[in-house]
N, C-alpha and C positions, 0 to 999 in steps of 0.2 A: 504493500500500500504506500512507501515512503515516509520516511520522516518526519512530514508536514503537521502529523497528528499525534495526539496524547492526551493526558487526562486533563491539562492546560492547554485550550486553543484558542489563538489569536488571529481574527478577520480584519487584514487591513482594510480600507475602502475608500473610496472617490467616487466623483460623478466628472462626467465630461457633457457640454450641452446641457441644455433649458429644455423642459418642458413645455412653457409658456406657448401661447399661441405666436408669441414674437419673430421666435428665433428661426432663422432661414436654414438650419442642417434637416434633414433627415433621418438620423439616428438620436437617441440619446442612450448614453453608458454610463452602466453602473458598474464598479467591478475593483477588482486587487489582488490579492493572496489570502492564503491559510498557511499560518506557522505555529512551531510551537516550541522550537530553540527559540526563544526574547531574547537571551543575550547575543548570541551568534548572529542574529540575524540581523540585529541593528547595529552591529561593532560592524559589519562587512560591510553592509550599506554605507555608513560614513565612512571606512577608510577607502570601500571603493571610487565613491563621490570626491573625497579629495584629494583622489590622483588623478581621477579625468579630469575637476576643476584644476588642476597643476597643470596638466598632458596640456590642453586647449585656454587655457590662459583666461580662463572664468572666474571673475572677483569669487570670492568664499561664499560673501551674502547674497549671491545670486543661485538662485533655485535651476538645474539643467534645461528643464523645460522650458524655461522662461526665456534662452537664451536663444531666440532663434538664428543666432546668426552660427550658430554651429551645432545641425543639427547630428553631424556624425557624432558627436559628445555622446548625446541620449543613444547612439546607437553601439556606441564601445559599452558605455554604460553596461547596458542592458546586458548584451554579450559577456561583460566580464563578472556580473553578479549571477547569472545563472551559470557560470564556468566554478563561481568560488561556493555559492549558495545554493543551485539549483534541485540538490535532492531536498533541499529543509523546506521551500518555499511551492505554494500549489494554485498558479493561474483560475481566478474566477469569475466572468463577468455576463452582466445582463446586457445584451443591446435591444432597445426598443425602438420599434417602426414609430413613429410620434403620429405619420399620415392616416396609422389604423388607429389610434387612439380615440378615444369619446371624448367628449368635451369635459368631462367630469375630471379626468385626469388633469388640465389646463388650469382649473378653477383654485386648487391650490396643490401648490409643487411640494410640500413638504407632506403632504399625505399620501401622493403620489410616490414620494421618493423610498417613504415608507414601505411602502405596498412592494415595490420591486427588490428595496431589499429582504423584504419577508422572502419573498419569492424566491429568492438567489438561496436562502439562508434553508430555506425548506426543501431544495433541492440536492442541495451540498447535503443535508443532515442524514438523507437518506442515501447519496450516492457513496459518502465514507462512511458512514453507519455512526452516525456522532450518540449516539445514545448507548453505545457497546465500547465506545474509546474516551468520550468526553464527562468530565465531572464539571466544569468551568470553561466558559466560553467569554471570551473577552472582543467584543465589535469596537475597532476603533475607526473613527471617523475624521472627513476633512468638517473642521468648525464650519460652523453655518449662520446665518443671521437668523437665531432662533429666539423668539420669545421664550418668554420665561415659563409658559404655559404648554413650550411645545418640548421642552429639552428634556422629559421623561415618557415624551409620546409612544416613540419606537420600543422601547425596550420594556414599556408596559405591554404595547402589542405583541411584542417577541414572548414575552413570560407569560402572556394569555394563550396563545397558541402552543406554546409549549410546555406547557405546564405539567404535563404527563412525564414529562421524559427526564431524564433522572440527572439531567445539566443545571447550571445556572447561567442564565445569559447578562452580561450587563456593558451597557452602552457608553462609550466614550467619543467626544469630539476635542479633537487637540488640533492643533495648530499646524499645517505642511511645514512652516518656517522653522521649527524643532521638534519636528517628529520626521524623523528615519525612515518607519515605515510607510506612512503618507505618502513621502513625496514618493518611493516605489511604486507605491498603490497609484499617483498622478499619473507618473509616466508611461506605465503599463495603459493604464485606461486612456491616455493620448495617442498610443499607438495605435490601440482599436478603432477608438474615434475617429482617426484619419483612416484606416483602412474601410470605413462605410458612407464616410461624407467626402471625402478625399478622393477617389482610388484610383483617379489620374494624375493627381499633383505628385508633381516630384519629391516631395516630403515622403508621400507612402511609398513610390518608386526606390527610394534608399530605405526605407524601413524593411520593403520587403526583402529586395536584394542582398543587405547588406547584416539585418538581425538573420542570428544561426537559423537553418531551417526547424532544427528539433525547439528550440524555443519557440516560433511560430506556428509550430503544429501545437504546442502543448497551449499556446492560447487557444487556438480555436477549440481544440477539445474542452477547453475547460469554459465553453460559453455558449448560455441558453439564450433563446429570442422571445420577445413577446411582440405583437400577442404569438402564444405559444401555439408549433406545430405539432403534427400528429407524432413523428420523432418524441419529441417531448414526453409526452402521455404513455407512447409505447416503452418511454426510457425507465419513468415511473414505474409501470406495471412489470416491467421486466424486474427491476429493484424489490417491489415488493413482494413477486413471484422467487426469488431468491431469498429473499428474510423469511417466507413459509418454509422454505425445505431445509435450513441450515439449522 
């Protein structure tokens, strides 16, 4: 099954693109990792990040993504963290069609955002069997302009739904600017996002060419669509068809 999991599990996460009825892309992404070395994972992350900010001549306070003037950075990057990290850490993301969305999703983005991380979290929990490995699940998040009345929303929904199962879930929103894992969790989910709004711009042309293939394969394997296809549901039942016979 790999490394990624244990009785402590940590879900990084990001979003890339707006919901809103505003925004001109066609995808929106949700998505990051599962780990569960915390220290390992975030000691490589930093010392990786500040040898490519070294290698490409990137102030320290500049975040790699941010930097478009050197996008081969995010692409050594990428490459040299799943070269030092890749068995600890496990590709996970949602892309949504925004075009097949109802308007109810538009109306407010923070229930919406909800809803797909439910979705990502309930899919994962069955495809690694989180109830057979996990005692403690730790969701960290990129901070968000939350009221006060919304910063326990998710992870009351999460402990409503899964209140059966023999974990604890609990929600965190920290800062890309000093959290390690985040900005991973950004860059990953920048990639995808360019690969479905993009995928004639040159930006994806070197992402795809020039990120390792076996890391490209293991994003797309590790990412569901909404609204969800019949793949999907067969993938379900196949899972749950497997948790009866074991």
């Amino acid at each position: 099954m790999g490394n990624f999991i244990s009785e402590k599990l940590y879900i990084a996460l990001d979003e890339s693109g707006k919901l809103n009825k505003n925004d001109i892309a066609n995808y929106f992404v949700v998505g990051g990792f599962l780990y569960s070395d915390k220290e390992t994972v975030k000691s490589t992350i930093r010392q990786v990040e500040n040898e490519i900010k070294n290698k490409y001549n990137i102030p320290k306070n500049f975040e790699l993504k941010g930097n478009k003037s050197e996008e081969n950075a995010t692409v050594d990057f990428i490459n040299r963290i799943f070269e030092e990290i890749g068995d600890l850490i496990c590709p996970i993301f949602s892309v949504v069609s925004r075009k097949e969305l109802n308007e109810h999703f538009t109306v407010n983005e923070m229930l919406a955002y909800d809803f797909f991380v439910n979705n990502l979290m309930g899919f994962n929990s069955k495809l690694f069997k989180f109830d057979e490995k996990c005692s403690n699940i730790f969701l960290l998040m990129d901070e968000r302009n939350l009221k006060k009345t919304e910063y326990n929303q998710l992870e009351n929904l999460l402990k409503t739904n899964y209140i059966e199962k023999p974990y604890t879930i609990n929600t965190y929103y920290l800062s890309s600017k000093i959290t390690d894992v985040i900005r991973l969790a950004d860059i990953l989910d920048h990639i995808v996002y360019t690969y479905y709004n993009n995928p004639n711009s040159e930006k994806n042309k070197l992402f795809q060419n020039k990120i390792n293939k076996q890391i490209l394969e293991r994003i797309k394997n590790g990412t569901i669509y909404y609204p969800f296809k019949k793949s999907y549901f067969k993938q379900l039942n196949a899972m749950d068809n497997n948790k009866k016979h074991d």
